[in-house]
C-alpha positions as a Markdown table, in Angstrom:
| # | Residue | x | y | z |
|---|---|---|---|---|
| 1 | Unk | 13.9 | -9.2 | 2.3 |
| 2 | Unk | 10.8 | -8.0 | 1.0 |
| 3 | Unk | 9.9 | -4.3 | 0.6 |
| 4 | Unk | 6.8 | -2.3 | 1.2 |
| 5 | Unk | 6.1 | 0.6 | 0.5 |
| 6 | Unk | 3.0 | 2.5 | 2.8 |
| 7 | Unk | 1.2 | 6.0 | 1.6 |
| 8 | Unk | -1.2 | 7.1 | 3.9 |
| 9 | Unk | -2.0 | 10.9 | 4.8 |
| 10 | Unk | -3.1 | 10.0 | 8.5 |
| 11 | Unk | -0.2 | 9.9 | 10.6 |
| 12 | Unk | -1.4 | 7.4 | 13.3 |
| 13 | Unk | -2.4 | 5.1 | 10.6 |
| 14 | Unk | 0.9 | 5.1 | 8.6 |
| 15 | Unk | 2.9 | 4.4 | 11.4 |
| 16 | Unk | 0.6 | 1.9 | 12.5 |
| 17 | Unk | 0.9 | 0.0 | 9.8 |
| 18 | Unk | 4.5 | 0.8 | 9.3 |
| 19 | Unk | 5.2 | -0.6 | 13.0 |
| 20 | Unk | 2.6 | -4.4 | 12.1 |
| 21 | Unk | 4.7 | -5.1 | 9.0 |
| 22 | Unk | 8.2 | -4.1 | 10.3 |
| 23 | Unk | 7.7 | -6.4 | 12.9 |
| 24 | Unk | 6.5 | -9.2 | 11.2 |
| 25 | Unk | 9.9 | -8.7 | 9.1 |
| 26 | Unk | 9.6 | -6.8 | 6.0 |
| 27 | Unk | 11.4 | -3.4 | 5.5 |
| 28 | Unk | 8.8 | -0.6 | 5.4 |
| 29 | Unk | 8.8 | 3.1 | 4.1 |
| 30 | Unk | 6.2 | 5.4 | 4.6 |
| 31 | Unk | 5.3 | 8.8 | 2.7 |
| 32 | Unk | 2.7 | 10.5 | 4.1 |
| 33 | Unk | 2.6 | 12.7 | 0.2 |
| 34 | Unk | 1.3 | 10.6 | -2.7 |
| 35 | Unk | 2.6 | 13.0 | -4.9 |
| 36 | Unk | 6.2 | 11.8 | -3.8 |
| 37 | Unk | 5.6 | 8.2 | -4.3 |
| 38 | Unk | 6.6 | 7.8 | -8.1 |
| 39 | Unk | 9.9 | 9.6 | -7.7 |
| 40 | Unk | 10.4 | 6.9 | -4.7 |
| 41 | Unk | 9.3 | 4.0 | -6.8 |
| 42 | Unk | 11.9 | 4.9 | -9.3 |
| 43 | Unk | 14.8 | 4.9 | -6.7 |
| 44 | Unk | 13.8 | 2.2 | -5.1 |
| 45 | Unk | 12.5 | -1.5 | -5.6 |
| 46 | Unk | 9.9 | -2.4 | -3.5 |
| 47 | Unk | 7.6 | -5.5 | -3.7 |
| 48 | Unk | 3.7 | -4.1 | -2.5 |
| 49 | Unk | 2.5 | -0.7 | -2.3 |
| 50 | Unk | 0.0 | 0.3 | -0.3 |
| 51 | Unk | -2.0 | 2.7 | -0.6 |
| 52 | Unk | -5.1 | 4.8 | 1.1 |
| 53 | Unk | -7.7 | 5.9 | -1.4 |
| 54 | Unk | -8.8 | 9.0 | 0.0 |
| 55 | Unk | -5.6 | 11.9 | 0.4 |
| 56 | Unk | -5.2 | 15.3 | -0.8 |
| 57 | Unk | -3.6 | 15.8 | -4.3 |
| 58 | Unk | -3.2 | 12.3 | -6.2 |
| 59 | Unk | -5.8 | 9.7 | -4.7 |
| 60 | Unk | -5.1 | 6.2 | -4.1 |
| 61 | Unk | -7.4 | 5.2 | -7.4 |
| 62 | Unk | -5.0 | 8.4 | -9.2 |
| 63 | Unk | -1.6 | 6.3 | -8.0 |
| 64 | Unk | -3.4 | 3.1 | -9.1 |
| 65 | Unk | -4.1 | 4.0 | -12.5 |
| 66 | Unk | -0.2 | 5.4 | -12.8 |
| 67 | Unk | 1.5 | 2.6 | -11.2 |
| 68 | Unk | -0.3 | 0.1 | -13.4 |
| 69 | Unk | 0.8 | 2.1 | -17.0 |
| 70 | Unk | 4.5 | 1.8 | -16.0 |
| 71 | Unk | 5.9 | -0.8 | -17.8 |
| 72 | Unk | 7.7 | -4.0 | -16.6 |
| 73 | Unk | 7.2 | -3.3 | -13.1 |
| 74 | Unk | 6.4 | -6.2 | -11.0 |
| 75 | Unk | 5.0 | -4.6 | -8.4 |
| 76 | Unk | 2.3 | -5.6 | -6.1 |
| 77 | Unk | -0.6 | -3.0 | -5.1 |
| 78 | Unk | -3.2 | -2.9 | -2.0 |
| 79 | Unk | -5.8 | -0.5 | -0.7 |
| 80 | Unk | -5.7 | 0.4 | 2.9 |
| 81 | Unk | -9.0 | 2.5 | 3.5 |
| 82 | Unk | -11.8 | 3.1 | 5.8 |
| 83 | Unk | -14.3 | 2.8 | 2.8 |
| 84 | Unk | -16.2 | -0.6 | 2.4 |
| 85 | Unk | -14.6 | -2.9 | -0.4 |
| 86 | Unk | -18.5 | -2.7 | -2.3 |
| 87 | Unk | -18.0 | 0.9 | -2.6 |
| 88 | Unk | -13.6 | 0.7 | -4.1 |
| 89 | Unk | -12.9 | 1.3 | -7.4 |
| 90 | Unk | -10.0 | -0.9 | -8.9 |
| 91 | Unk | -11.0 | -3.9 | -6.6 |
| 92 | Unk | -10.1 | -5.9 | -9.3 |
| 93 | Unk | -6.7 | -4.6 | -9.9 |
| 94 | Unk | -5.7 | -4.9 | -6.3 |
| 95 | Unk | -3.5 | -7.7 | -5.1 |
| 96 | Unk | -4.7 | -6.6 | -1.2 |
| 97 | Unk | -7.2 | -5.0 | 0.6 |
| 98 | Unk | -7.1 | -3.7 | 4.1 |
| 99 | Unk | -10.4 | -2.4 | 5.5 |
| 100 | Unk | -9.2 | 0.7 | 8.1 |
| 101 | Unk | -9.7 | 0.1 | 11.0 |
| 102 | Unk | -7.2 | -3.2 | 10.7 |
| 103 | Unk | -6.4 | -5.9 | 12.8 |
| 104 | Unk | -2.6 | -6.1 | 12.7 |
| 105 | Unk | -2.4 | -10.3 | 12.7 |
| 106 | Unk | -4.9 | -10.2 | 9.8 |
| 107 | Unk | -2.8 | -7.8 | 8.2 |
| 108 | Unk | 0.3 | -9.3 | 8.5 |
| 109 | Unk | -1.2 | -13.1 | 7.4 |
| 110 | Unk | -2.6 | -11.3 | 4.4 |
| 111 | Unk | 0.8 | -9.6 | 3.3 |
| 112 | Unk | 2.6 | -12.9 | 4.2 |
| 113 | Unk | 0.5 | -14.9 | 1.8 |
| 114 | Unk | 1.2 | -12.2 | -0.8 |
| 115 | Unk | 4.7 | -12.1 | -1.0 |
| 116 | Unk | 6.2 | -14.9 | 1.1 |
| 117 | Unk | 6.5 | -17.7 | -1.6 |
């Protein structure tokens, strides 16, 4: 089963998500602290992570730039954010983008394509 991995300051939003994808049949963790997730990515293997750009301490475009310097990691990365995909930084190093507020069957389809082979 595949493995995601959702970091999201706003509560309603993580659990949201955490609740689309669960249900669609991945296994899902949440952190609400992007200052926890690289300690977590070490323990664990997961397949996407997704992040939201804007929370207090490391951004989402802070976690990008770390997650893509670790070595040999295959992991997958996505943006969930209320800010328009023109205005994101990274776009191109992102494997997903969800624009906030999502529609959970577009979500799911979109995360299905990415890691279902």
């Amino acid at each position: 089963m595949k493995k995601i991995l959702i970091v999201d300051d706003n509560f309603d939003d993580l659990k949201a998500l955490e609740t689309v994808l669960a249900q669609g049949g991945f296994v899902v963790g949440g952190v609400s602290k992007a200052d926890r997730v690289i300690n977590l990515l070490d323990e664990v293997h997961y397949d996407l992570v997704i992040l939201d750009i804007n929370m207090p301490s490391l951004s989402g475009y802070d976690l990008i730039k770390i997650l893509k310097e670790k070595p040999s990691r295959e992991l997958k990365i996505g943006f969930v954010t209320i800010t328009p995909k023109k205005h994101v930084e990274h776009i191109e190093q992102l494997d997903l983008f969800i624009q906030k507020p999502f529609d959970a069957q577009e979500v799911l389809k979109q995360v299905k394509e990415l890691l279902v082979e």
